[in-house]
C-alpha positions in Angstrom: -167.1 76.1 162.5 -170.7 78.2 162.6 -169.9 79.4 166.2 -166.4 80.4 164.8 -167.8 82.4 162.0 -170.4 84.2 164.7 -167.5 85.4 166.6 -165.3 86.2 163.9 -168.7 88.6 162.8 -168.9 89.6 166.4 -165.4 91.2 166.4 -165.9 93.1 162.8 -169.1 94.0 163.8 -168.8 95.9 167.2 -166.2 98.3 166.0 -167.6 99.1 163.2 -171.3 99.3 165.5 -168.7 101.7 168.0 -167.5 104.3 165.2 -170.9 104.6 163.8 -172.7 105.8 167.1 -169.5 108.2 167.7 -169.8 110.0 164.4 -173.7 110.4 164.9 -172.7 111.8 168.5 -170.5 113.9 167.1 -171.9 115.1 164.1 -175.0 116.3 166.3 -172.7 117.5 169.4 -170.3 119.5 167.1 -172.0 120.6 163.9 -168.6 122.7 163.1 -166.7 119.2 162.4 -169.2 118.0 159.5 -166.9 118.4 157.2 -164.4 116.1 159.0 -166.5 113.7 160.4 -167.6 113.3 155.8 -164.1 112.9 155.0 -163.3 110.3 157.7 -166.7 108.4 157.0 -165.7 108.0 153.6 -162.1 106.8 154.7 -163.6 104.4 156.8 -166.1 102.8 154.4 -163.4 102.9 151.7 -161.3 100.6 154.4 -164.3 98.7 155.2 -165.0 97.5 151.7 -160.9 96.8 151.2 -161.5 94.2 153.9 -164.5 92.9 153.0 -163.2 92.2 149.5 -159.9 91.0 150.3 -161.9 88.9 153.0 -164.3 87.5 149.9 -161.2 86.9 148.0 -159.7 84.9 150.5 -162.7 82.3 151.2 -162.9 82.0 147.4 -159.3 81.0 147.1 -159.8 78.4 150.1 -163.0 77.1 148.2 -160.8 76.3 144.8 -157.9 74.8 146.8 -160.5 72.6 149.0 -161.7 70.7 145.3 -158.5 70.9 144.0 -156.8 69.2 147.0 -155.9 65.6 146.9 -155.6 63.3 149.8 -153.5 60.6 149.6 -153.7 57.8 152.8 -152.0 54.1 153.2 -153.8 51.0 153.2 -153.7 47.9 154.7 -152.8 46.6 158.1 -148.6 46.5 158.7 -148.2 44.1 162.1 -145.1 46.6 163.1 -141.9 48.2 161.8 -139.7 45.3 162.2 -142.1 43.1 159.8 -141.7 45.5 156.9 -140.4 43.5 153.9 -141.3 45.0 150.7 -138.3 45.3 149.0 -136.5 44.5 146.0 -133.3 42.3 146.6 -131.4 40.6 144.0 -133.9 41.8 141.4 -136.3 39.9 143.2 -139.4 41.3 145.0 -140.1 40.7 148.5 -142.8 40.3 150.9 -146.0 42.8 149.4 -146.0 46.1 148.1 -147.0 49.3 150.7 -150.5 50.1 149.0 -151.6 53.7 148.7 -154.8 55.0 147.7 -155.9 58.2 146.5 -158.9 59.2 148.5 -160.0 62.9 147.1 -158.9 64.4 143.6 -155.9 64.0 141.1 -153.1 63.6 143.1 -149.4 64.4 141.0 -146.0 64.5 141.3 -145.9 61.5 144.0 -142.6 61.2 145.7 -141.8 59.1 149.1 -139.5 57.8 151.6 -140.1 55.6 154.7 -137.5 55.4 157.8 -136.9 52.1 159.4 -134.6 52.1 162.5 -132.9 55.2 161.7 -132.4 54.0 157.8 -133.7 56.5 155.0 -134.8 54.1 152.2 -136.6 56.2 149.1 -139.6 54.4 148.3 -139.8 53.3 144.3 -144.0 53.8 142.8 -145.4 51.1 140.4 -149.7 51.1 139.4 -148.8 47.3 139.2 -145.8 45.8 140.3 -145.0 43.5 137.1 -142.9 41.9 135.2 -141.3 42.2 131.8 -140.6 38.7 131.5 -143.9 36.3 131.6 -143.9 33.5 129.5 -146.4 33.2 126.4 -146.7 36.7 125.5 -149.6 37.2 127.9 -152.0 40.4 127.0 -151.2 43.1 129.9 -155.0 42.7 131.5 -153.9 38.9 131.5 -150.5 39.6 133.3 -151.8 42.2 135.8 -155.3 39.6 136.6 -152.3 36.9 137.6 -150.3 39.0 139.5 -153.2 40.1 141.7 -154.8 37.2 142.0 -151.1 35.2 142.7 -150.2 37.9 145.2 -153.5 36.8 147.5 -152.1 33.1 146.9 -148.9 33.4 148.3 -150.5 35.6 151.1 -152.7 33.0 152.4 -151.0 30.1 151.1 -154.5 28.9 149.4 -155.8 29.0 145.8 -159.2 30.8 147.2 -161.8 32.8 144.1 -161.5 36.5 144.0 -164.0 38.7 143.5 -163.8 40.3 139.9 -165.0 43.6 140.6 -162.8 43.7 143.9 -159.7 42.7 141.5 -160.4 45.3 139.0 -160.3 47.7 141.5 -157.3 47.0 142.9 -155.7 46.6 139.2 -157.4 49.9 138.0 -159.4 48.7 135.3 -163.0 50.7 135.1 -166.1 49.1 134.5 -166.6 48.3 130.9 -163.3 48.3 130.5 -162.0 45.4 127.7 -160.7 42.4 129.6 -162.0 40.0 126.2 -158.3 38.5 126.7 -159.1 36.7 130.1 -161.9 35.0 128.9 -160.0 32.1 126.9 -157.0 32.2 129.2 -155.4 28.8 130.1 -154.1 30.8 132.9 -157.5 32.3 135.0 -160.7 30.3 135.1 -163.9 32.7 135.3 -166.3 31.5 137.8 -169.2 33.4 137.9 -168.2 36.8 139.5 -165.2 35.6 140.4 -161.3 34.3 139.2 -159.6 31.6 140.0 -156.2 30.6 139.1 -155.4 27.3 137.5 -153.5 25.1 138.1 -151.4 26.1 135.1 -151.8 29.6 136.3 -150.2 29.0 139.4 -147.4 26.9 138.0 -146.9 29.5 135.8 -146.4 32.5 139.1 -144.5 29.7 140.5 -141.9 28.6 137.9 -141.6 31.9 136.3 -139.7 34.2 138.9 -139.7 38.2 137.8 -136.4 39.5 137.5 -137.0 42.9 136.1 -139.8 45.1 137.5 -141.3 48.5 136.4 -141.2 51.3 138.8 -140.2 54.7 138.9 -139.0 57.2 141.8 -141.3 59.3 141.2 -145.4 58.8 140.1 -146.7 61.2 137.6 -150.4 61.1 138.7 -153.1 59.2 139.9 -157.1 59.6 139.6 -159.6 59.1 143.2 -160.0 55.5 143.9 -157.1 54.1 142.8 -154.4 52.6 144.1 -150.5 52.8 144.4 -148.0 50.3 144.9 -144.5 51.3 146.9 -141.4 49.5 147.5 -137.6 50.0 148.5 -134.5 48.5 147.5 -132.3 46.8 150.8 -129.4 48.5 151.0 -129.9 51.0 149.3 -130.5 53.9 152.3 -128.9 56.7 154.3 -128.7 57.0 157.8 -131.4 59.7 159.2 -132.0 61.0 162.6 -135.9 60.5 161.9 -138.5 58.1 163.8 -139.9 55.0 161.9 -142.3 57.3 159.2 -143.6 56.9 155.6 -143.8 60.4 154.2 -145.0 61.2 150.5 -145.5 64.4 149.1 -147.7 65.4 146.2 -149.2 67.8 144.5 -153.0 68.9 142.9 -153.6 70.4 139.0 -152.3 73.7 139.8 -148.7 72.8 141.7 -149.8 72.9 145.4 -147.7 70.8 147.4 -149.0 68.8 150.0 -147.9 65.9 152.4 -148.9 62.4 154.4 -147.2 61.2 157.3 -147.5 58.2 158.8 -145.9 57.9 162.2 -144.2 55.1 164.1 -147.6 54.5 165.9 -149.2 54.1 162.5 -151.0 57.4 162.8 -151.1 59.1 159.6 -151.6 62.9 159.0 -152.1 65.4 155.9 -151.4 68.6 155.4 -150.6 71.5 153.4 -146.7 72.5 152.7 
């Protein structure tokens, strides 16, 4: 990038360099064209100053956009195309959510589709995929703590201790946030720094099936570090001409519109629309 600046200043410079040996030359050579050679100085430092500050005003406008931007990247590893399974199908979710996380700034206005073998299916956002249904009246930290921790259990078909701190990341609670309704729960056992679900817990993910989940076609906003679930509905698509993609678009605080793409080889780009 310095190098590129250097030349850029090179090719300003020399003209500028050029004209102002010519009109010493000339103003020496030919002292009848003084008046001329004032007239056309001053044009030239007028358009010299026009550049400079429309040049200024340029870099400051790529400054702002470059805090404002926010990047927005998929995570987690996805075997191939073929394997994808996160879907809702007879009001029942399937396999795991597509995770996105927001890397760099507010992100707004998320929207989304994904193409798999030439079908168009728009992709439905939810911070936590829950349910409205779970027995007992559980507190919402309480529901979202099972869910995550459940979610790893059917994964790896093992009741294994979770970190705290990496569940309440992935569940977007802050540190210091209240989470005084885990504590007693019958549900999740707190060992240490980690949870663990009981055996009541898990009979509880296992007996009690969601039926209606929460999610919306479009995500108002996220903050940085967090992360966003995505799923699609089978059967629900259109036939596209694409290549197996996931593409979202978003925007920062001021409107810009921006993009990621993920490609069918898993390579994922971002850019400015």
């Amino acid at each position: 990038m310095k190098n590129k600046w250097k030349n850029i200043n090179l090719k300003i410079d020399t003209p500028i360099i050029f004209f102002g040996v010519f009109i010493v030359v000339c103003g020496f050579g030919f002292p009848e064209f003084s008046s001329q050679l004032n007239l056309f100085v001053l044009s030239a430092t007028l358009a010299v100053l026009v550049y400079y500050a429309y040049d200024t005003h340029r870099i400051a406008n790529q400054t702002v956009e470059g805090n404002l931007r926010p990047l927005i990247l998929r995570s987690g590893f996805i075997e191939s195309w073929d394997k994808l399974g996160f879907s809702i199908n007879n009001s029942r979710l399937e396999g795991r959510p597509i995770e996105f996380s927001i890397e760099k700034n507010i992100a707004k206005d998320i929207n989304g589709h994904i193409v798999i073998n030439k079908k168009k299916y728009q992709l439905l956002f939810a911070n936590q995929i829950s349910s409205k249904n779970v027995k007992d009246n559980l507190s919402d930290v309480e529901q979202h703590i099972l869910f995550e921790l459940y979610k790893c259990y059917k994964t790896k078909h093992e009741n294994k201790p979770q970190k705290i701190d990496s569940v309440y990341k992935h569940i977007g609670i802050k540190e210091g946030g209240y989470v005084g309704t885990v504590i007693d729960s019958k549900y999740i056992q707190t060992l240490s720094d980690e949870f663990l679900l009981t055996p009541e817990g898990v009979r509880l993910m296992d007996s009690d099936k969601p039926t209606e989940y929460m999610y919306m076609t479009s995500w108002g906003w996220m903050n940085k570090g967090t992360v966003i679930n995505a799923i699609f509905t089978i059967g629900q698509f259109e036939e596209s001409s694409e290549e197996n993609n996931i593409y979202l678009t978003y925007c920062d605080m001021e409107g810009n519109k921006y993009f990621t793409k993920e490609n069918e080889n898993f390579s994922q780009t971002s850019g400015k629309l």
